[in-house]
N, C-alpha and C positions, 0 to 999 in steps of 0.2 A: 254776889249777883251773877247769875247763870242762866244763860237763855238764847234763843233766837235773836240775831238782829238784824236789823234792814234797816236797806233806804227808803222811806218813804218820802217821793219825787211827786211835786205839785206842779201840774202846766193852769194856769189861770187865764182868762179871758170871757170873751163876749159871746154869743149866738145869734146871729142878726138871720141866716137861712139855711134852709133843708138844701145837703149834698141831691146833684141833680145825679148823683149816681146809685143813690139808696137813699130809702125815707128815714135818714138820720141828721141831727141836727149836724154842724159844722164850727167846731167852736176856734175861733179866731184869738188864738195865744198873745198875751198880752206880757204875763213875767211866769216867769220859771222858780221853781223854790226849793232846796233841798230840807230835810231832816234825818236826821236818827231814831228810826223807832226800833219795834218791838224792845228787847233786853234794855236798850240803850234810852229809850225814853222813860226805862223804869228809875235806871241810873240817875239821869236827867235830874228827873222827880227826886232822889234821895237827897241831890246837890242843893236842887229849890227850896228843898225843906230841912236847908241845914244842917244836912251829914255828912258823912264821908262814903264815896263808894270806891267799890274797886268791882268790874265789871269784867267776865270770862265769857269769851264767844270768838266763831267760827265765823272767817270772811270769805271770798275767795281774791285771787292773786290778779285785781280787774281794778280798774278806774271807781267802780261803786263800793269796793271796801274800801279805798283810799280814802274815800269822800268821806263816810262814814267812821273812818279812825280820825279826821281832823278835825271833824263833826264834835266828836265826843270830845277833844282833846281840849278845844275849845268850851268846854263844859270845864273841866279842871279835873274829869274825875281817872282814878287811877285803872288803868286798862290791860285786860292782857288778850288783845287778839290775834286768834292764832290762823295763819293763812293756809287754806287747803287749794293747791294748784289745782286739785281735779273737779272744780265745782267754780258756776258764776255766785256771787252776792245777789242773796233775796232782794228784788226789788218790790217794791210796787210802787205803781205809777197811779197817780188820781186828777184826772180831768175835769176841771168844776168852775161853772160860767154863774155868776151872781149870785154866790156863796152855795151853788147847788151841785153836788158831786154826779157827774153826766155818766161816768165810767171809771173804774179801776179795773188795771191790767196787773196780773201778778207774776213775778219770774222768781221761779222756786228752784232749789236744787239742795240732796241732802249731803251733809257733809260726807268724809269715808272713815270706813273703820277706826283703822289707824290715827286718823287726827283725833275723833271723838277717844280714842284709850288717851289720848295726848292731855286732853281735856281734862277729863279723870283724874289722871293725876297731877296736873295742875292745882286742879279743885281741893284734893287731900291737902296739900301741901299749902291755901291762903286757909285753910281751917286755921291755923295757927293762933290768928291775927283778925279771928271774925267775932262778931258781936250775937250777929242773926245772920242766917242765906235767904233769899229768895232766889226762888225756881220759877224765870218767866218762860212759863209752856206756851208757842204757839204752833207747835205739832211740824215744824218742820226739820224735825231730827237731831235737832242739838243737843235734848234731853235723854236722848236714846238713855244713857244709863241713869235715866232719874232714882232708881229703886236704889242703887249703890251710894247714892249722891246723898239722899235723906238717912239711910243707915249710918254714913261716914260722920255726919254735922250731930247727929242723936247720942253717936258714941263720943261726943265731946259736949256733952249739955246744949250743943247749940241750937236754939229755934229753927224751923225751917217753915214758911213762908211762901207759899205754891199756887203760882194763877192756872188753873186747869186747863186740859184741853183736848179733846176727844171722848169717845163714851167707856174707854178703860180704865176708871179710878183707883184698880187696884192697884195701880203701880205706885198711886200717891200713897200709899199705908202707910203709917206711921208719922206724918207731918203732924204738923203744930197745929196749922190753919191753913184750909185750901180757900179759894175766894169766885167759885163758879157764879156767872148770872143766871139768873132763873130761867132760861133757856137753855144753858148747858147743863145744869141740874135736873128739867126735867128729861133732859137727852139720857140721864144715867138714874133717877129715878122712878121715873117715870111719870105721866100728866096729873098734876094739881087738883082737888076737884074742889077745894075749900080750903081755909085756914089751918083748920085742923087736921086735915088731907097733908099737907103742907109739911106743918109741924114733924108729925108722927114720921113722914119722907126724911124728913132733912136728919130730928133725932137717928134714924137707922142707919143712915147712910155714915150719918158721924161715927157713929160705933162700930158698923163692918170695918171702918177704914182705921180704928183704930186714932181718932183723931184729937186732938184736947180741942179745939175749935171747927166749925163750918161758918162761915159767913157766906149768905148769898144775898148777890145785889141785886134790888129787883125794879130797876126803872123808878118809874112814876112810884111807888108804892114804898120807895125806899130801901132798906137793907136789912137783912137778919141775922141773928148771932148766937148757936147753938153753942151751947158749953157741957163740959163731960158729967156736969151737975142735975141733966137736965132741963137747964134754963134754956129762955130763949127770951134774947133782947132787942127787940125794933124800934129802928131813929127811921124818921119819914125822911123824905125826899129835899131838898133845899134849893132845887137850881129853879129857879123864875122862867129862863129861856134856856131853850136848849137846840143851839146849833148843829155840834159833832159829838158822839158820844166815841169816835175812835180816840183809844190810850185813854178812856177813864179809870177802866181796868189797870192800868199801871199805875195811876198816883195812888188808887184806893191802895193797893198792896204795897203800895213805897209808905201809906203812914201807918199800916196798918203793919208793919213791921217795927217803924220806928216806934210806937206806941204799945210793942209788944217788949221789947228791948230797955224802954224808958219806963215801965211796970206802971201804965195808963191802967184803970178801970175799965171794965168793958163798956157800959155808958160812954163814958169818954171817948174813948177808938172809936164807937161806932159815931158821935156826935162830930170827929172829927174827920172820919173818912167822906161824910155825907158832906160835910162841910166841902173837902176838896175838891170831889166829884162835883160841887154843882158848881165851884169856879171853871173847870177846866170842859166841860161841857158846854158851856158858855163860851168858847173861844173855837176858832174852825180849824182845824185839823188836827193831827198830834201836840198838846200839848203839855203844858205842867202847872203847877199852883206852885207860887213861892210863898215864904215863909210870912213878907208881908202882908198879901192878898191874903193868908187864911187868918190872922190877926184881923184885919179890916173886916173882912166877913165875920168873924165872931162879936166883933164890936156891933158891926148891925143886928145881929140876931139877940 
C-alpha cells in the first residue's frame, strides 16, 4: 500500500449566528477529532476487512505526522513512514455544524526528490513479501514515480491496484485495475452522452492504457467493470442514505484488491465493493466497513 497520506482533522459544533465581521456563519467548536486518511484510510480499510497491510508513505518532521503514525499504529497495521524534514504533513481540516461540512481548509506540501528515490526503493525491496499493491493517488506527489512503481510489482506477477488521480492516465499503463469515479473518467475521456457513449469511452480508454480491468464508480447509478474480454458488468448502487461520500473511494479499492488476490468473480467484486461503499457512505467522515458490517449487509440483501 503506497500513497498520499494525511491528517484528516474534524472541528465539530453549532451555528447559532452570522460573524458581525462578514456575512459568514460562526461555528461554535464543540469537540475536536483526529483521523488518518488518504493512503492510510486505505490501510484502515484492508485491516477492517481482515487482511494484513503494510503501508509506505511520506510525513513531514511536525506534530501532524506524529499524530498520524500513532493513528495508524493503533490500527495494528505494519508501517514504514518515512519523514521528510523539508515539508509540513498534508493536513486538511473540515468544519461541520449538524453533520453539514461548512468548510475545508487544505495544507499541502510535496515531498523532495531524494525522500521520494528513498521511497522507491523501499517499495522494491516489500515486493518480496506482497500479495497485491495498491497505488492510492491523490496527486500530492507521493506517487511521482508511479510508472516505475507498476513496472517493478508486473515484473514479479504481482496485481497492482490504482485509485486515479489527475487527467494524465498514462502514467497508470500497464496496472491491473484503475478505479476512477465518473467524474474523473470523464476528466480523461471525455463527456458521456449515453450508455453506449459510455461503454465504447471506458472499453478505449482500458485498452490505450493497457489494462486487464477499469472499474468506474458512478454514484447513484452504481459501478462498472470493463474487462480485456470486452465485457462489461454493472451492480447498482446499495446505500439507502448517504451522508459523506469522502474515503468511499478507499474501501472500494481496499476490497476490490482483496477480491482480486482471493480470485472472486467479477460479479462478486463488483457485488461486494457496492456493498462496502453503501456502508461507509452512511457514516460522516472518513471512514471504513468491517468485516462484520459487510456480512450483516449481505444478510439483508
Amino acid at each position: 500500500m503506497v500513497g498520499d497520506v494525511m491528517l484528516d482533522r474534524y472541528w465539530f459544533g453549532s451555528v447559532d449566528r452570522i460573524s458581525p465581521e462578514a456575512p459568514v456563519p460562526v461555528l461554535a467548536v464543540t469537540r475536536e477529532e483526529s483521523r488518518a486518511g488518504g493512503a492510510a484510510n486505505v490501510a484502515h480499510n484492508l485491516l477492517a476487512l481482515g487482511a494484513q497491510s503494510n503501508l509506505l508513505s511520506v510525513v513531514g518532521d511536525d506534530e501532524a505526522g506524529r499524530e498520524i503514525d500513532n493513528i495508524i499504529a493503533s490500527y495494528g497495521a505494519a508501517t514504514t513512514l518515512i519523514v521528510d524534514s523539508s515539508i509540513k504533513t498534508i493536513v486538511k481540516l473540515r468544519m461541520v455544524a449538524q453533520n453539514q461540512q461548512l468548510l475545508r481548509a487544505d495544507f499541502d506540501e510535496k515531498p523532495s526528490e531524494e525522500v521520494l528515490s528513498q521511497c522507491l526503493d523501499d517499495y522494491r525491496n516489500a515486493l518480496q513479501s506482497t500479495d497485491v499493491v495498491i497505488l492510492s493517488d491523490y496527486g500530492k506527489g507521493g506517487l511521482t514515480h508511479v510508472t516505475q512503481m507498476i513496472k517493478a510489482a508486473r515484473d514479479h506477477d504481482i496485481p497492482v491496484i490504482i485509485d486515479p488521480k489527475g487527467s494524465d492516465y498514462s502514467r497508470y499503463r500497464g496496472a491491473t485495475l484503475i478505479t476512477p469515479n465518473m467524474k474523473e473518467f470523464e476528466t480523461v475521456a471525455g463527456s458521456c452522452e449515453s450508455e453506449a457513449d459510455f461503454a465504447n469511452k471506458a472499453h478505449q480508454l482500458r485498452q490505450e492504457l493497457d489494462l486487464d480491468y477499469l472499474l468506474v464508480t458512478r454514484s447513484e447509478k452504481g459501478m462498472s467493470l470493463f474487462g480485456e474480454d470486452g465485457s462489461q458488468i454493472d451492480s447498482p448502487a446499495t446505500a439507502l442514505e448517504v451522508y459523506d461520500v469522502s474515503g468511499a473511494g478507499d474501501t472500494v479499492i481496499s476490497l476490490m484488491a482483496l477480491a482480486t488476490v482471493a480470485g472472486f468473480a467479477e460479479q462478486d467484486k463488483l457485488t461486494l465493493a457496492n456493498t462496502v461503499a453503501g456502508i461507509v457512505v452512511g457514516k460522516l467522515g472518513t471512514a471504513v466497513a468491517s468485516i462484520d458490517e459487510v456480512i450483516a449487509k449481505l444478510e439483508e440483501q
